[in-house]
N, C-alpha and C positions, 0 to 999 in steps of 0.2 A: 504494500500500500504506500503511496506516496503521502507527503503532507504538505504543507507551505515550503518548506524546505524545497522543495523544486523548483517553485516560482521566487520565491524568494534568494536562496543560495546559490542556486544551478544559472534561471532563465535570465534574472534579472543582476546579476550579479555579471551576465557573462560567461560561464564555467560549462554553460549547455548553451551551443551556439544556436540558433532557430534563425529563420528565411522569415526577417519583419514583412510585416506587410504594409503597419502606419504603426505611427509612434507619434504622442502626442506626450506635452510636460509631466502628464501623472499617467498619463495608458501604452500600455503595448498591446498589439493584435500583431500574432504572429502564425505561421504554418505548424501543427499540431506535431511534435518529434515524433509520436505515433499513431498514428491516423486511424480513427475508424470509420471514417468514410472517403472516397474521392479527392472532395475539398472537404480539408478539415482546417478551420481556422481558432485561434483559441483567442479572448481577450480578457487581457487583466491588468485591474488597478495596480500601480506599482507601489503604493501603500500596501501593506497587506491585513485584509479583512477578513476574516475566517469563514464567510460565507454570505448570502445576501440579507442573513435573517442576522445579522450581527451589525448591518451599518446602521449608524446613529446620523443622527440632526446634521452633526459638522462634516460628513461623507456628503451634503445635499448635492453642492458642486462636482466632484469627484464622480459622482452618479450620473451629473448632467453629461457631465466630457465623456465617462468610458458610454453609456448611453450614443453619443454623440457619432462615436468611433464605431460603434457595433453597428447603428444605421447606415454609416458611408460602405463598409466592409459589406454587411450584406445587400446592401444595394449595388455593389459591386459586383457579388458570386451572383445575385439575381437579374442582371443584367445579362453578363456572359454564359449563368446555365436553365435561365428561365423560373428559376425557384430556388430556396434555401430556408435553413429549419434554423432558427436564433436562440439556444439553450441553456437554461445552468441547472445545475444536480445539490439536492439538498440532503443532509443526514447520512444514510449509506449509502446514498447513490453517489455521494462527494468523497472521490478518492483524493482528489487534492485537496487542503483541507483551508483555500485559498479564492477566494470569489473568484472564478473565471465562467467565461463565458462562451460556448461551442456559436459557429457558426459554418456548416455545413450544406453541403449538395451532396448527393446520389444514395446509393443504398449501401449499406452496413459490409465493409471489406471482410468482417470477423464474424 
């Protein structure tokens, strides 16, 4: 199981190199280092927030931009493949233990 340490230590650190895709002062959306779909894009606040159900009041802004970032990206994939699915996983479905957010095309490579 992964935890913030990924996104924290590895992506954002530098130490796990990822294929950006945008990068804004507080966000990165970058190409998933293991994909489970076609396009898999991941974004995440480079604050780190343990999940969606833990941002508070002072995240409002933080929310607006990575928000901001995940509209331009899938408008992006949904230009180029006709469709895409915008998602984040809460509880056990959160292996990373790190707010990110999937932004995906095609069907399930796994």
């Amino acid at each position: 199981m992964k935890t913030e340490a990924f996104y924290c230590e590895e992506v954002l650190s530098g130490k796990t190199a990822v294929k950006k895709v945008m990068e804004t002062e507080n966000v990165l959306a970058y190409h998933h280092t293991n994909p489970y779909y076609p396009v898999h894009i991941v974004a995440i606040p480079k604050k780190h927030i343990p999940s969606l159900l833990s941002l508070e009041e002072e995240d409002d802004a933080l929310l607006l931009e990575l928000f901001s970032v995940i509209k331009t990206v899938a408008a992006q994939v949904k230009a180029e493949h006709g469709a895409c699915r915008v998602l984040t996983n809460l509880g056990t479905y959160q292996d990373s233990k790190h707010l990110h957010w999937h932004i995906a095309f095609g069907k399930p490579l796994k």
